[in-house]
C-alpha positions as CSV (number, residue, x, y, z in Angstrom):
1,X,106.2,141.4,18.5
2,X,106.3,142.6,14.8
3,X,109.7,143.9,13.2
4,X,109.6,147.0,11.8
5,X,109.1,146.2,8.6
6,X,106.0,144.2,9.3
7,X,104.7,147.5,10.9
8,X,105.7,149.7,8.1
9,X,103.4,147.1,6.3
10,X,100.2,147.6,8.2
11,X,100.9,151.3,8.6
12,X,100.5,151.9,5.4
13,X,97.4,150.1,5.0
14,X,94.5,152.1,5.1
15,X,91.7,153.8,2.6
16,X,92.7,157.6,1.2
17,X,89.6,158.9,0.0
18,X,91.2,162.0,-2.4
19,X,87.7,163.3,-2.9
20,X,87.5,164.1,1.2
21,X,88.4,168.2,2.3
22,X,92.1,168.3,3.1
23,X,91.5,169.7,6.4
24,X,89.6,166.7,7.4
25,X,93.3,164.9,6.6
26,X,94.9,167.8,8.4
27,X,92.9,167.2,11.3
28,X,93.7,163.5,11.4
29,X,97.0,163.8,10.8
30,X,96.9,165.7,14.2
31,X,95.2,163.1,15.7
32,X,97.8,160.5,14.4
33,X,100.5,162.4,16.0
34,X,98.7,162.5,19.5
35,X,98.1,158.8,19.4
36,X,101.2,158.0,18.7
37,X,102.5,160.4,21.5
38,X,100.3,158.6,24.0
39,X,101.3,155.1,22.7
40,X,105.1,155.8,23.4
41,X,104.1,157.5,26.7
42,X,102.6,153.9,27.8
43,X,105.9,152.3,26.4
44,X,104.3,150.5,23.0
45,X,106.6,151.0,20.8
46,X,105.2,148.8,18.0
47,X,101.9,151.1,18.3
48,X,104.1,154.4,18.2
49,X,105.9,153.7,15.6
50,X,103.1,152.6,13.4
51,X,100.8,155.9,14.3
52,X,104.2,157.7,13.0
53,X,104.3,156.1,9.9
54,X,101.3,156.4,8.6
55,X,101.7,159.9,9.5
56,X,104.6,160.2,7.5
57,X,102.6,158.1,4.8
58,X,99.6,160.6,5.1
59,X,101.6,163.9,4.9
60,X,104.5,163.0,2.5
61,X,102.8,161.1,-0.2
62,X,98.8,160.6,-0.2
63,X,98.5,164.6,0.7
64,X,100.8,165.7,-1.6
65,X,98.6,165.3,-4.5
66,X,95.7,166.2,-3.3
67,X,93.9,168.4,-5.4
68,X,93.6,171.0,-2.7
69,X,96.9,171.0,-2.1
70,X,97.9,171.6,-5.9
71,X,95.2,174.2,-6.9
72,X,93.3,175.7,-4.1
73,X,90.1,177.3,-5.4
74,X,89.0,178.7,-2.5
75,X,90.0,180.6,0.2
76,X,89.1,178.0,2.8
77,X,91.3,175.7,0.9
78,X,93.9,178.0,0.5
79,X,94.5,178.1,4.4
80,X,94.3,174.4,4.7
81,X,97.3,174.4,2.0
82,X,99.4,177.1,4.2
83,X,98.5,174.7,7.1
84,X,99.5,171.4,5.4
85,X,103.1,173.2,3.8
86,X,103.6,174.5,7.9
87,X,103.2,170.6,8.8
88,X,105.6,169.7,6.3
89,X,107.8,172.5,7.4
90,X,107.9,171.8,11.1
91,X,106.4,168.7,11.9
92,X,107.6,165.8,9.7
93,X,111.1,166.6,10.3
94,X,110.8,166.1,13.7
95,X,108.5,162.6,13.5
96,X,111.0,161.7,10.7
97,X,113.7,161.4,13.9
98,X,111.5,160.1,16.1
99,X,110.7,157.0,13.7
100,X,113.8,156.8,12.9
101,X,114.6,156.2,16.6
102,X,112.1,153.8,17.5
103,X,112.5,152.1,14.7
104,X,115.8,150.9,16.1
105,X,113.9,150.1,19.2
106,X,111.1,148.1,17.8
107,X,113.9,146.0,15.8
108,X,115.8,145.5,19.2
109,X,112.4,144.5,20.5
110,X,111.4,141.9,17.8
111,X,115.1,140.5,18.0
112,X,115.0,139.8,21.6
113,X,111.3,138.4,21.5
114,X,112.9,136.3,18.8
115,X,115.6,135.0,20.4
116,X,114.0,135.0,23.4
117,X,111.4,132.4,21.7
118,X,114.0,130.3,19.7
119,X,115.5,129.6,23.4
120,X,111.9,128.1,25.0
121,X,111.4,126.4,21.9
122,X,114.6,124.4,21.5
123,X,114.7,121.2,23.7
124,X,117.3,121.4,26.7
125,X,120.1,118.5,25.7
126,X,119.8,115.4,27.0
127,X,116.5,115.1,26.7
128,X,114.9,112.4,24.6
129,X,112.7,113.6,21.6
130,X,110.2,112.0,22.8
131,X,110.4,111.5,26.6
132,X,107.4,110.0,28.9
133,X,106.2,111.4,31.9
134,X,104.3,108.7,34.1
135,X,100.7,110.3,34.9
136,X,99.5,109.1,38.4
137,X,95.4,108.1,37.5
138,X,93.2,108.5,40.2
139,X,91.5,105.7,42.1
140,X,87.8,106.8,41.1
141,X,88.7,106.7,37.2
142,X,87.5,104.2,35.8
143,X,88.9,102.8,32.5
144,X,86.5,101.2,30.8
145,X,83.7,104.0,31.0
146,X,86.2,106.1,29.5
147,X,86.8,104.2,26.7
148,X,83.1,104.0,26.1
149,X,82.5,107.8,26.2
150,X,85.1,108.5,23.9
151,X,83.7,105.8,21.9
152,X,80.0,107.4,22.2
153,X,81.7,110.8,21.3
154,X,83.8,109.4,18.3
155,X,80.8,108.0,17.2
156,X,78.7,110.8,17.6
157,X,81.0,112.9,15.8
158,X,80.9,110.9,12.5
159,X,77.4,110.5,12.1
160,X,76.9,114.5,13.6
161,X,73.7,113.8,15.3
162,X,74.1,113.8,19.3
163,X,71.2,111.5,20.9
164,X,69.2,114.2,22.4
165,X,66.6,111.8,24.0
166,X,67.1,112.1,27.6
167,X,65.6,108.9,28.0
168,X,68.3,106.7,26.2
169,X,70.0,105.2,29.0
170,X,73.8,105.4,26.7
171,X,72.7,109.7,27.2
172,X,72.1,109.6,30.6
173,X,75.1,107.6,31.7
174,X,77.5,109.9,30.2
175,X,76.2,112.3,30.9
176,X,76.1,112.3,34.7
177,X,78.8,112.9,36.3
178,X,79.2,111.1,39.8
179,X,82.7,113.1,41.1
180,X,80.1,116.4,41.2
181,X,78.0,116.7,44.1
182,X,74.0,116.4,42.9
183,X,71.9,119.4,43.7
184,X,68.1,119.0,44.9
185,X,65.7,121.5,43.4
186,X,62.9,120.6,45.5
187,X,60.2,123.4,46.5
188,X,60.7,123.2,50.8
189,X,64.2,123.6,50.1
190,X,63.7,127.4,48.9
191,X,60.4,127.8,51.6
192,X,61.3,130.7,53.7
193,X,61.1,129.7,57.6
């Protein structure tokens, strides 16, 4: 999980086009909002909180100089002005608590998930550094064929060309595997009766 600060990071990561209609902003500012409603809804926090700061990004400081918003020409453009002053009015205060509030909870969130990873990654005491656990080999393996397909493969990797020939007899024993049960293709297998 990210801290907040990571989040406040990628939040504010995005392209602002100032040459784009300020109610196309206005409108995704409402979508940002709804987003981030439904994120905390389905208890992602991180997701929440980052929807609500680039909200908060959006509205207080790429909007406010927007040239619609600092000499509307047109009627049109006054309204979405009136409509971007009401957000400011009665909606950023509001997500401005809200962030505030889960950006407690997404640091109580990253400090668990780090402490919660420090604790599976530190060895248990008493146990060596670097302990052996004895590994039971089958009966079927067989050693040396081992060794020579690593070989092969070792080998094959230095020089990048694999043998494709399926008639090289080195191919066709490593590459046939007898633990796996052979299958027969033949035609009066698949004859209806």
């Amino acid at each position: 999980m990210k801290s907040s600060a990571q989040l406040c990071m990628e939040a504010r990561n995005y392209n602002f086009n100032a040459a784009a209609p300020l109610r196309l902003y206005l409108a995704t500012c409402v979508r940002l909002v709804e987003e981030a409603q439904a994120a905390a809804q389905a208890d992602d926090v991180a997701r929440a909180y980052m929807l609500y700061v680039r909200y908060l990004d959006l509205c207080m400081h790429q909007l406010s100089g927007h040239r619609e918003v600092q000499q509307p020409v047109t009627d049109a453009e006054r309204l979405s002005r009136d409509e971007y002053e009401q957000l400011l009015r009665l909606e950023v205060p509001a997500v401005l608590r809200l962030t505030e509030e889960l950006k407690s909870a997404v640091d109580l969130r990253h400090e668990r998930g780090r402490a919660s990873l420090a604790r599976s990654v530190v060895p248990e005491a008493g146990r060596g550094e670097h302990s052996r656990q004895e590994v039971q080999l089958p009966p079927s393996f067989d050693e040396e064929r081992f060794n020579r397909t690593v070989q092969w493969f070792l080998a094959a990797g230095r020089s990048m060309s694999l043998p494709v020939s399926a008639e090289e007899p080195a191919v066709r024993e490593v590459f046939s595997y007898p633990e796996l049960p052979k299958l027969s293709m033949a035609a009066e297998s698949w004859a209806p009766s």
